[in-house]
C-alpha positions as CSV (number, residue, x, y, z in Angstrom):
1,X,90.8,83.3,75.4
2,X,87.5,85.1,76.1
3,X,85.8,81.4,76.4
4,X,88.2,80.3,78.4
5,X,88.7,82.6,80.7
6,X,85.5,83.0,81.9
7,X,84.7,78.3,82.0
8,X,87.9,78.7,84.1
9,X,87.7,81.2,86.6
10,X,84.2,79.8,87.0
11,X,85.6,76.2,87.8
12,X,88.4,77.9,90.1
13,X,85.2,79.8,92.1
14,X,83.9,76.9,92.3
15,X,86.7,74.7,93.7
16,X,86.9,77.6,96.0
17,X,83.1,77.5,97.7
18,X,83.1,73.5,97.1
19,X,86.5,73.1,99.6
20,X,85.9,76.2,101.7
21,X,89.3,77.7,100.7
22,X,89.6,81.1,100.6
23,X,89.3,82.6,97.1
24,X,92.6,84.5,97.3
25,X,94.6,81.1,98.2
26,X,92.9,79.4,95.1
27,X,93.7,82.6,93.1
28,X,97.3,82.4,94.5
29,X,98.5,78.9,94.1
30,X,95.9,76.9,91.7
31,X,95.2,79.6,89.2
32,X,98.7,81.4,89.4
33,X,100.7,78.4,89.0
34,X,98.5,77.6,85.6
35,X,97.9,81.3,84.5
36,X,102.1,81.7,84.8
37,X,102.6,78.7,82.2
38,X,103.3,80.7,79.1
39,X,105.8,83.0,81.4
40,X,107.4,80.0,82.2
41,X,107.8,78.5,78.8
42,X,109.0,81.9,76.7
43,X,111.8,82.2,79.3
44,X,113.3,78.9,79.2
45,X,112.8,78.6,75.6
46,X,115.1,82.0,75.2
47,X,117.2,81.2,77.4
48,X,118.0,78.1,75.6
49,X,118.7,80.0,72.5
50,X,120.3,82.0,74.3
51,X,117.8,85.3,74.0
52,X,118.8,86.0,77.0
53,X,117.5,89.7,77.1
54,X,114.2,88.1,75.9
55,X,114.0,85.4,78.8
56,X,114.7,88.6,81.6
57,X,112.7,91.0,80.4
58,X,109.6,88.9,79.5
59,X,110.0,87.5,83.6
60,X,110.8,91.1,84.3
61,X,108.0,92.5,82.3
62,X,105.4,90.3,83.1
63,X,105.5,91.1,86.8
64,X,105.5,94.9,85.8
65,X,102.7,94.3,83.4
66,X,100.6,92.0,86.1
67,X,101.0,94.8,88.8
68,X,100.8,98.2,87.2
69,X,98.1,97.2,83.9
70,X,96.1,93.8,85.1
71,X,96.1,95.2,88.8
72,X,95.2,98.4,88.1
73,X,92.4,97.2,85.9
74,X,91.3,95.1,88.6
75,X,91.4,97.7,91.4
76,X,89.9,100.5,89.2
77,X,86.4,98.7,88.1
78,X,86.5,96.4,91.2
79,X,88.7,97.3,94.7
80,X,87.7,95.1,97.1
81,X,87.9,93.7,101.0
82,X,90.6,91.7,102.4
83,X,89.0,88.5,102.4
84,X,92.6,86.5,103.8
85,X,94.1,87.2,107.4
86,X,97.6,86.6,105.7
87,X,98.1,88.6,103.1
88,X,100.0,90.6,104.3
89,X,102.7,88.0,104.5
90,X,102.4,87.2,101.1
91,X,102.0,91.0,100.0
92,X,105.6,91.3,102.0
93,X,106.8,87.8,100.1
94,X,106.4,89.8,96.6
95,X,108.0,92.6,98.0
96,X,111.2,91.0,99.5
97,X,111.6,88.9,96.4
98,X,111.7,91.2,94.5
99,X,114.1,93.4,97.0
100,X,116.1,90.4,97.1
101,X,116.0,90.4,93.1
102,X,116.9,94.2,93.0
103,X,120.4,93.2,95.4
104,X,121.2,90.5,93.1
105,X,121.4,92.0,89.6
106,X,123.8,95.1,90.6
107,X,126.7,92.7,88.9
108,X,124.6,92.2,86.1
109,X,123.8,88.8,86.7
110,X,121.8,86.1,88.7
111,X,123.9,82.9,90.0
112,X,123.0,79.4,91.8
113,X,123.4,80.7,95.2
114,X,120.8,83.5,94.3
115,X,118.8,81.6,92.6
116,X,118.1,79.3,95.4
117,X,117.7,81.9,97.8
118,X,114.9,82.9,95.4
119,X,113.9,79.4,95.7
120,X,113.4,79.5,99.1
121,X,111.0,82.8,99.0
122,X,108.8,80.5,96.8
123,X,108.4,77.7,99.1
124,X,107.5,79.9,102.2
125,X,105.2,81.4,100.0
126,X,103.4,77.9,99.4
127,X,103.8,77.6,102.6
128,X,101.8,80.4,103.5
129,X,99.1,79.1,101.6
130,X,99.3,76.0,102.5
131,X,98.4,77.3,106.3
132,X,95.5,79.1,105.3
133,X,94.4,76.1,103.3
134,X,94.6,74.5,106.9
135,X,93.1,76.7,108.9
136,X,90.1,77.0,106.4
137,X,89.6,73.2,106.9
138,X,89.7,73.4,110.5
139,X,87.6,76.7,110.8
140,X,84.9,76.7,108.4
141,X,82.8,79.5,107.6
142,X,79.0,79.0,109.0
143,X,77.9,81.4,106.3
144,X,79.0,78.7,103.6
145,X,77.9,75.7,104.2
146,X,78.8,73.3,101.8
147,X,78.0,69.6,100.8
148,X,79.9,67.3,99.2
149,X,79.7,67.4,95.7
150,X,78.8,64.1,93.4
151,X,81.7,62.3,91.4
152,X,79.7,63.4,87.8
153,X,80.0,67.1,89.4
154,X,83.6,67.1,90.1
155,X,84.5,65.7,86.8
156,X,82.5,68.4,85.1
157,X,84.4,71.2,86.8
158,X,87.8,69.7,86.4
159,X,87.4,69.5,82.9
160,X,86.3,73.1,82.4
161,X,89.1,73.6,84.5
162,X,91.4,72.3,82.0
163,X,89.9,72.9,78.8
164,X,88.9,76.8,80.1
165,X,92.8,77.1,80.9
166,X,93.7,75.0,77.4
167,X,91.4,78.3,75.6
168,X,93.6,81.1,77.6
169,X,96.8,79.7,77.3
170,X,96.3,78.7,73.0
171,X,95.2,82.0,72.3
172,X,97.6,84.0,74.6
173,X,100.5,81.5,72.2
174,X,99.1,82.9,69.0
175,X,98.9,86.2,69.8
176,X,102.6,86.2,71.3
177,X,104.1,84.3,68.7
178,X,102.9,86.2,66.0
179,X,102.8,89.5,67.6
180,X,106.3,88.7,68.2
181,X,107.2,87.9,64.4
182,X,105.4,91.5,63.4
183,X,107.7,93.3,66.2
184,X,110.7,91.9,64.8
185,X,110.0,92.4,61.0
186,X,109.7,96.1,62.5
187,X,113.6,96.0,63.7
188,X,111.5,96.7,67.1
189,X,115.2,95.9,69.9
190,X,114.8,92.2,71.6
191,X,114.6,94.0,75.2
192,X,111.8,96.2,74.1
193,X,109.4,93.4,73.0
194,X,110.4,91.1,75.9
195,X,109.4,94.1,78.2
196,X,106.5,94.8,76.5
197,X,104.8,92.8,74.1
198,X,106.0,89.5,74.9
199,X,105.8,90.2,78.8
200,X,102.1,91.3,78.2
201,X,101.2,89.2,75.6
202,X,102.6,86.2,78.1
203,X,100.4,88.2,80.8
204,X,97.4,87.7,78.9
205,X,96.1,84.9,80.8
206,X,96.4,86.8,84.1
207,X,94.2,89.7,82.4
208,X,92.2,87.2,80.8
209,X,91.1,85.4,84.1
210,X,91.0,89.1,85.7
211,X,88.4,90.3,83.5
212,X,86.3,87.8,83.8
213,X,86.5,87.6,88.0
214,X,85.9,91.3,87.8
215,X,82.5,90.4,85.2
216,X,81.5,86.9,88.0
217,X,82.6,90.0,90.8
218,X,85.5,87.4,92.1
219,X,87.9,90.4,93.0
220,X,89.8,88.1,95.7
221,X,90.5,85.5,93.2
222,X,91.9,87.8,90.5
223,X,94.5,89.5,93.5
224,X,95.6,86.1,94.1
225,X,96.6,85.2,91.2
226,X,98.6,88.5,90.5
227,X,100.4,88.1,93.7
228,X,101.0,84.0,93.3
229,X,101.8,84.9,89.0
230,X,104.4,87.6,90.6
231,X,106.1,85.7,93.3
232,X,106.4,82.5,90.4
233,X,107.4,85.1,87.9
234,X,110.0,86.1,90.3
235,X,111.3,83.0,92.0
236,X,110.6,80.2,90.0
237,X,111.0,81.2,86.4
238,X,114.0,83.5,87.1
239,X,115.8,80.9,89.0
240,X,114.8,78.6,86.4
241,X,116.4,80.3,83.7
242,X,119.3,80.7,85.7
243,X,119.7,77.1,85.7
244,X,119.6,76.3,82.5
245,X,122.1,78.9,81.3
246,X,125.2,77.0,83.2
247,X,124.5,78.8,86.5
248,X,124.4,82.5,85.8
249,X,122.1,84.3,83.9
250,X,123.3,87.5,82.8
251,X,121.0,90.9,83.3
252,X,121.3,94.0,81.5
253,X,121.8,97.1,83.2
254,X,118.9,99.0,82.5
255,X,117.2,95.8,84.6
256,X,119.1,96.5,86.9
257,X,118.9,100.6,87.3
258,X,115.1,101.0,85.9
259,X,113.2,97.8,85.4
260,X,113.3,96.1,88.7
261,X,113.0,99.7,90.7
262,X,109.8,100.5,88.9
263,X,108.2,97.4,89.5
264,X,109.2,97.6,93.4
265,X,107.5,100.6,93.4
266,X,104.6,99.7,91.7
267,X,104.3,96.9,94.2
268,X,104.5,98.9,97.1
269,X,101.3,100.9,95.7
270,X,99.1,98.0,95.5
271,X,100.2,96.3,98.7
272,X,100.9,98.8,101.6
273,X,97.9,100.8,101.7
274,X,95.4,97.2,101.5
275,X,97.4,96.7,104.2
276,X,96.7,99.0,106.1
277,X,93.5,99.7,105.8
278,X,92.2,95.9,104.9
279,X,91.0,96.4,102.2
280,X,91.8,97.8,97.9
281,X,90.7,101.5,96.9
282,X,89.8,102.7,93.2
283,X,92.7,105.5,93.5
284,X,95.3,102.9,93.8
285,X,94.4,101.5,90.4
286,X,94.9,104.9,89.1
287,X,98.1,105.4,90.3
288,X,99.1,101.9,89.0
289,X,97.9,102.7,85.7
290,X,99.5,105.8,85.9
291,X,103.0,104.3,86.7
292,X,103.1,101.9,84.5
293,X,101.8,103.6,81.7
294,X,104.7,106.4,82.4
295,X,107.3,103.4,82.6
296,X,106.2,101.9,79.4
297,X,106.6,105.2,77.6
298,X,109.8,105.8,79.1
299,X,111.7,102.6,77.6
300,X,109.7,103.0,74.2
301,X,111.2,106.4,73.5
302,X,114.6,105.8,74.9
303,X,115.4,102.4,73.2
C-alpha cells in the first residue's frame, strides 16, 4: 500500500501539471473515483448477502473516517491554500448530500426516489468539475507552462497509475478481509466493524494516497479526493446498494440519530471556515481529530 501510494499520487500529480487541471479536480474525480473502489465493492457485496448493517455503516463510516481521521491528518501536518475558485460549491455538494441523506433515513430506510435524488447530487458534482476542467483549458496558468508530453512518457505514467492504485487497493483487501475475520472471531457486533474497521480499513486508500501527497507536499490533491471519496461514498454507493436490495435499503436507527449527524458536523468543520477564509488551518485538523476520535469511542463503549 505504502508503494503504491506514493507511484500513484505521483502519476495523479503529474497528470495534473501535464493537462493544466487543477490538482483538487484531479484529486476529486480521477483519484476519488479509484481510491472509493473498495467502498464500493464491500457495500454491494453485503448488501447482496444481505449484511445490510455492514453495507450502511461501512458507506456511513467511511465518509466519517475520510473527514474526521484522513482530513484531520491532512490538515494537521499540511493545511493549505485554496488552490480551486469552486470549491465552495463542491464543499456545499458534500454538505447537502449528506443533509439530504440525514432527511431520508428518519423512516429507517433509503428508497428509489431517494436514491435518485442522490444520484442527481453526484452528477452536478461532475459537473462542477467538469467546468473547472474547462475553464483550466481555456485559461491556462502562465506560471506552468507545459509541453506536450511524448507517447513513451504517457504510457509510463498511466501504468504507474494503474499498477500504484493495483498496490493500495490489494493491500487495503487483505487488511480488511482479515481484519474483518479477527473482529468477528471476537463476537465484535456487525455495525461496530462496518463503522469502524471495515469503514477505515476500506478508507485506507484515501489515507494511503493522503500521506503520501502530504510527504510530495500535494495538499490540494489529497482534499480532493476526500471531498470527491465523500460525495461517491454518499451518492453513488448508497444509492447503489439501494438498488440492489429491491429498492429500499433499510437503515438502523442509531444511523439515523448519531451516525449521519456526527459526520454533518464534522463536515461543516472542514468546509466552512476554508471557505471563508480561502484557505485550511492546523486547528481545524484538531478539532476533526478530536470529533471523531470522541465519536468512535462513543459507539465502542455503547454497542
Amino acid at each position: 500500500m505504502v508503494w503504491g501510494g506514493d507511484t500513484f499520487v505521483g502519476a495523479a500529480s503529474w497528470i495534473a501539471e501535464k493537462t493544466g487541471i487543477p490538482k483538487f479536480v484531479i484529486g476529486a474525480t480521477v483519484v476519488s473515483f479509484a481510491t472509493t473502489l473498495p467502498e464500493l465493492i464491500v457495500s454491494l457485496m453485503a448488501t447482496l448477502d444481505g449484511s445490510i448493517d455492514m453495507a450502511v455503516g461501512n458507506a456511513i463510516g467511511s465518509v466519517s473516517a475520510n473527514i474526521g481521521l484522513i482530513m484531520g491528518i491532512s490538515l494537521l501536518v499540511l493545511p493549505a491554500k485554496l488552490d480551486d475558485v469552486s470549491f465552495w460549491a463542491k464543499g456545499a455538494v458534500m454538505i447537502i448530500s449528506t443533509a439530504f441523506l440525514g432527511a431520508f433515513v428518519i423512516d429507517g430506510a433509503i428508497g428509489v426516489l431517494e436514491s435518485l435524488v442522490l444520484l442527481t447530487l453526484l452528477f452536478i458534482f461532475l459537473f462542477l468539475n467538469l467546468n473547472s476542467m474547462k475553464m483550466a483549458s481555456m485559461f491556462p496558468d502562465p506560471r506552468q507552462p507545459r509541453k506536450r508530453p511524448g507517447a513513451g512518457e504517457i504510457f509510463a505514467h498511466l501504468m504507474k497509475f494503474i499498477l500504484g492504485l493495483s498496490g493500495i487497493l490489494l493491500g487495503a483487501d487483505l487488511l480488511v478481509d482479515n481484519g474483518e475475520r479477527l473482529a468477528r472471531m471476537m463476537g465484535v457486533p456487525e455495525a461496530l466493524v462496518g463503522l469502524t474497521f471495515v469503514a477505515i480499513g476500506t478508507s485506507l486508500p484515501e489515507l494511503i494516497t493522503t500521506i503520501s501527497a502530504i510527504v510530495r507536499r500535494e495538499s490540494s490533491l489529497s482534499v480532493g479526493n476526500i471531498v470527491g471519496a465523500n460525495i461517491i461514498d454518499i451518492t453513488m454507493i448508497l444509492a447503489s446498494c439501494a438498488f440492489v436490495s429491491e429498492g429500499r435499503l433499510r437503515v438502523s436507527a442509531q444511523t439515523a440519530s448519531l451516525d449521519v449527524p456526527v459526520t454533518l458536523v464534522l463536515m461543516v468543520i472542514a468546509v466552512v471556515p476554508a471557505v471563508l477564509h480561502r484557505r485550511f488551518a492546523r486547528w481545524q485538523g484538531i478539532l476533526l481529530l478530536a470529533v471523531y476520535g470522541g465519536y468512535i469511542c462513543h459507539i465502542a463503549l455503547t454497542m
